[in-house]
Backbone as CSV, one residue per row, in Angstrom:
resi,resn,N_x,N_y,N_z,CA_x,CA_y,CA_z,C_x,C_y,C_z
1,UNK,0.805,-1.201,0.000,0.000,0.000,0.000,0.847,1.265,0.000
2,UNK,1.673,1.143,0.578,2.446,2.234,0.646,3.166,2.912,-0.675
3,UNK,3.584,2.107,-1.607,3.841,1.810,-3.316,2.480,2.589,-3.791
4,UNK,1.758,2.854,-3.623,0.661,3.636,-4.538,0.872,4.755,-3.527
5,UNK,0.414,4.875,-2.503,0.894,6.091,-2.500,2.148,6.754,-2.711
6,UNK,2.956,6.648,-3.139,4.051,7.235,-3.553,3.909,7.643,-5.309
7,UNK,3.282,6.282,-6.019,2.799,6.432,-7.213,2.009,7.564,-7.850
8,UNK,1.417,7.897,-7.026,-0.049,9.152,-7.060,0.992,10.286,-7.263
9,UNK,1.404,10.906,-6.107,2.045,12.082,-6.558,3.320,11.985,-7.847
10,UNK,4.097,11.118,-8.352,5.060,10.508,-8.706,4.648,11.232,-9.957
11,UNK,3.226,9.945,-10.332,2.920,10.427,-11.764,2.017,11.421,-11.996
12,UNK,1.618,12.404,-10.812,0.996,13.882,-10.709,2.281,14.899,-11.251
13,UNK,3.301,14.441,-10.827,4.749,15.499,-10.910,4.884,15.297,-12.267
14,UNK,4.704,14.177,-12.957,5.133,13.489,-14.163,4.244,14.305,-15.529
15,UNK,2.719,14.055,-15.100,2.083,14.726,-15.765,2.424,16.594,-15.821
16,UNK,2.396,16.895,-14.870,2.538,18.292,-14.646,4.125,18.590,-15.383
17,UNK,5.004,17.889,-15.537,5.929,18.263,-16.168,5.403,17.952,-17.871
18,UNK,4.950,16.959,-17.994,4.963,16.479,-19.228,3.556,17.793,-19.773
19,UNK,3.064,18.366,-19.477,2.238,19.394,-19.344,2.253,20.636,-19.900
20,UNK,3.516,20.722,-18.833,4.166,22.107,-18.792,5.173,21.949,-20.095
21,UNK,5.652,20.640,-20.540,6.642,20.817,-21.653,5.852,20.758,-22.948
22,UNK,4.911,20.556,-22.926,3.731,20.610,-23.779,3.063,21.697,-24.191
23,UNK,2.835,22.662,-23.169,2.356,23.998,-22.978,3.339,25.063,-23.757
24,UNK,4.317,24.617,-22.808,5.848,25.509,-23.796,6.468,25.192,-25.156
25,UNK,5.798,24.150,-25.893,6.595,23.694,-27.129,5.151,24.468,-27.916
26,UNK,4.114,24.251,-27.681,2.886,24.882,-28.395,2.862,26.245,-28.120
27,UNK,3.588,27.346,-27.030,3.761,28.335,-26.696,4.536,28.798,-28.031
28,UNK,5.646,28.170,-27.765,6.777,28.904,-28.684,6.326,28.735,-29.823
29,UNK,5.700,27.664,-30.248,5.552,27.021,-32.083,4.532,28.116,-32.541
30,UNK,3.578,28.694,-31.837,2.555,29.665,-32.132,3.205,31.097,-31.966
31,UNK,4.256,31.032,-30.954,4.748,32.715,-31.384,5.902,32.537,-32.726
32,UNK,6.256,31.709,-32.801,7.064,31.976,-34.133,6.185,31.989,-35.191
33,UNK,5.074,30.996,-35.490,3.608,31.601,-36.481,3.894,32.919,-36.496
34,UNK,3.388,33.318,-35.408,2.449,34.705,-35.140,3.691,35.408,-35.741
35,UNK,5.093,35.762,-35.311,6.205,36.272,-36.098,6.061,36.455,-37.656
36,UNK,6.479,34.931,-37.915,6.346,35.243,-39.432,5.161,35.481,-39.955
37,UNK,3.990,35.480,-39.785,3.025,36.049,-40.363,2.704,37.730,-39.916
38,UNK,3.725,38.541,-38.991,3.258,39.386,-38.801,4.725,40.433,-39.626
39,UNK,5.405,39.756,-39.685,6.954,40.148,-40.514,6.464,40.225,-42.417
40,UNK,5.591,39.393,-42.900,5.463,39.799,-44.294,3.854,40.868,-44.171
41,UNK,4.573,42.110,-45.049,3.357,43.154,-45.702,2.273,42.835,-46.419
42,UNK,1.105,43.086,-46.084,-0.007,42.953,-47.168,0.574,43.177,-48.573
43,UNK,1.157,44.571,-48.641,1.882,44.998,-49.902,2.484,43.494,-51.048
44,UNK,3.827,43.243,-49.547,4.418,42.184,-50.410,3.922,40.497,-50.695
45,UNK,2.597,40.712,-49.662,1.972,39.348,-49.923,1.280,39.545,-51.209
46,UNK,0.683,41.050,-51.339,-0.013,40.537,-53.103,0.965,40.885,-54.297
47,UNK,2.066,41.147,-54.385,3.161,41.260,-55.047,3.552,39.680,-55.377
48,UNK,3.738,38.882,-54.192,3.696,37.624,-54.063,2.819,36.519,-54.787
49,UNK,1.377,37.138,-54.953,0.544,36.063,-55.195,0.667,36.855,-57.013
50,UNK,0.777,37.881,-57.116,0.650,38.184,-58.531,2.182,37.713,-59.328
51,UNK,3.411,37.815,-58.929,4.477,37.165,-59.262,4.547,35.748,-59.750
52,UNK,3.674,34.787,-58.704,3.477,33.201,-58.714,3.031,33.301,-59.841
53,UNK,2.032,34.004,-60.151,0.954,33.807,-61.067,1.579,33.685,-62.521
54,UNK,2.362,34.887,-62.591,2.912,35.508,-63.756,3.809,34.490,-64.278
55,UNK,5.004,33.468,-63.518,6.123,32.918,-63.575,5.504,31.534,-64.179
56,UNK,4.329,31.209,-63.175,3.596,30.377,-63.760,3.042,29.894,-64.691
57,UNK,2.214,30.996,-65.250,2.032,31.430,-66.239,3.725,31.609,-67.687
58,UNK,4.179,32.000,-67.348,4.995,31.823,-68.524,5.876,30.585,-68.318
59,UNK,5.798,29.893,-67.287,6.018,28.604,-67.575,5.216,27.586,-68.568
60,UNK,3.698,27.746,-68.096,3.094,26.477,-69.028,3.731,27.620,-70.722
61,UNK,3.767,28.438,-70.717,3.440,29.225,-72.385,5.037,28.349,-73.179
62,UNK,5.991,28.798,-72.153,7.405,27.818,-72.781,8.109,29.288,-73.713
63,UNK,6.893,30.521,-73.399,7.658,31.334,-74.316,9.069,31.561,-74.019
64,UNK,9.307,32.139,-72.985,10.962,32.319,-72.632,11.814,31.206,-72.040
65,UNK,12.799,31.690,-72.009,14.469,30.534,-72.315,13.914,30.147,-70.313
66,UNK,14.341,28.890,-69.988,14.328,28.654,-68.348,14.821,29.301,-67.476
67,UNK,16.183,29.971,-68.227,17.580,30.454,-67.673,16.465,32.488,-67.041
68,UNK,15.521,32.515,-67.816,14.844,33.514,-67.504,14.234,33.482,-66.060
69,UNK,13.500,32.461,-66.779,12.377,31.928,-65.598,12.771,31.893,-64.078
70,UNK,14.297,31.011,-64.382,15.026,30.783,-62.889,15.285,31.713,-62.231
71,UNK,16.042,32.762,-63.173,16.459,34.482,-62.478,14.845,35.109,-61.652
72,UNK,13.652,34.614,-62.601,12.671,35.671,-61.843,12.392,34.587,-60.527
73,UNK,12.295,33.376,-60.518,12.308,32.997,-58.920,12.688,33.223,-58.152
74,UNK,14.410,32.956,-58.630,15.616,33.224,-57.565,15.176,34.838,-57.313
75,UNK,14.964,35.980,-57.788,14.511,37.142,-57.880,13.324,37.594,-56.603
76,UNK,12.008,36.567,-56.910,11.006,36.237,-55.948,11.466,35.651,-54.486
77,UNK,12.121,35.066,-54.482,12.406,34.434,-53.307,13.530,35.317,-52.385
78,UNK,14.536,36.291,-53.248,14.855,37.053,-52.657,14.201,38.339,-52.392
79,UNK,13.016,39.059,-53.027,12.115,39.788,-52.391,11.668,39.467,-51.362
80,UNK,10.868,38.192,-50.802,10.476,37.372,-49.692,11.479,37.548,-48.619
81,UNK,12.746,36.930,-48.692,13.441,37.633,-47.402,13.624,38.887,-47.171
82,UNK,13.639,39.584,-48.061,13.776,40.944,-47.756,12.500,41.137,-47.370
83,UNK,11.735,41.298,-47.542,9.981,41.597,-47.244,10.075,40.984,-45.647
84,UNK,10.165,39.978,-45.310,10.611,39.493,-43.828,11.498,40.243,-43.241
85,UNK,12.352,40.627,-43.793,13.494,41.686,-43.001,13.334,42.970,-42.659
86,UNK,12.024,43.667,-43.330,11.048,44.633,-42.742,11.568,45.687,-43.857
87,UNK,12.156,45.195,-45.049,12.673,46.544,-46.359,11.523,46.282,-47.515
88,UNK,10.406,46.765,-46.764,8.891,46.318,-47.694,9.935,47.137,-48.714
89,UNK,9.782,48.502,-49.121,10.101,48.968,-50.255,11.175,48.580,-51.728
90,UNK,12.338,47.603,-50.290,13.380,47.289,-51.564,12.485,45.854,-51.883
91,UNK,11.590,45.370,-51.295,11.303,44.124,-51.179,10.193,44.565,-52.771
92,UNK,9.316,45.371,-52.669,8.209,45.414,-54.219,9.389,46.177,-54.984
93,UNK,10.041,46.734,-55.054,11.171,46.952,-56.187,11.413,45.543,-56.639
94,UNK,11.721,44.698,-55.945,12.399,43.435,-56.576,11.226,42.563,-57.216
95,UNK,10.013,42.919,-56.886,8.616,42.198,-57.139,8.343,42.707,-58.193
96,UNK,8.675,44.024,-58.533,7.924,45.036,-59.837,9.095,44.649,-60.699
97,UNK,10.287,43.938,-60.403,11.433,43.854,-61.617,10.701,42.070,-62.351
98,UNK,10.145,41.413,-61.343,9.909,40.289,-62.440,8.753,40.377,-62.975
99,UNK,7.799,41.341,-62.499,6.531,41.885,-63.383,6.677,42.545,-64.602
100,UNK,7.915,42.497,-64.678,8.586,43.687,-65.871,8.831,42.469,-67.208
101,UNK,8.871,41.221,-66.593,8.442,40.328,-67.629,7.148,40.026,-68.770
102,UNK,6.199,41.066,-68.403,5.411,41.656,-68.732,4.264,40.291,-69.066
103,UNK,2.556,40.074,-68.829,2.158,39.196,-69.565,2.390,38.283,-70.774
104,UNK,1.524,37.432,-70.237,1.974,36.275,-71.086,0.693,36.442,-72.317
105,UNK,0.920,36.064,-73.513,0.274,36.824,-74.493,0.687,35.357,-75.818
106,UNK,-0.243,34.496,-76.385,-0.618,33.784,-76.941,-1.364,34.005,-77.878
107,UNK,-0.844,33.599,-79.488,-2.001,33.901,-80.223,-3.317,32.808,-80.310
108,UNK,-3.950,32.894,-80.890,-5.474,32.429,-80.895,-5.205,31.613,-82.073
109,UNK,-5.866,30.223,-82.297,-5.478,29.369,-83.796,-6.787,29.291,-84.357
């Protein structure tokens, strides 16, 4: 009898740690969310979704060389850190340079 009681608080301490390390791993995992979603600009998020679009877009078309294509990613992806690094402005400069690829434009058969 004496073996359970010792058990009770044992695995009360056990839980309460396993708890508390639980509490703090979902603590931290939600403030780093909350970080990076509060580190990118509305600005550079729709710069972002119109870029995808565009690259995309002249991917299925095949009009330009890959060696293009790659520069405007690598291009995109370095706006994105910068946009995280809080230089919204140099960050849509670098967004408005692969928009400068201008639509994608197909003739009709």
């Amino acid at each position: 009898m004496a073996v359970s009681s010792f058990s009770g608080p044992i695995i009360g301490v056990r839980r309460a740690r396993l708890g508390f390390i639980l509490g703090a791993s979902l603590g931290m995992a939600t403030a780093a969310m909350a970080q990076d979603q509060s580190g990118f600009s509305r600005e550079c998020a729709a710069k972002e979704i119109t870029t995808i679009t565009l690259i995309e877009d002249h991917g299925e078309a095949a009009i330009l060389p890959p060696e293009r294509l790659l520069g405007a990613v690598e291009t995109q992806r370095s706006a994105r850190s910068v946009c995280y690094a809080g230089r919204v402005d140099e960050a849509l400069a670098l967004y408005d340079s692969i928009l400068a690829l201008g639509p994608v434009t197909t003739a009709k058969r």
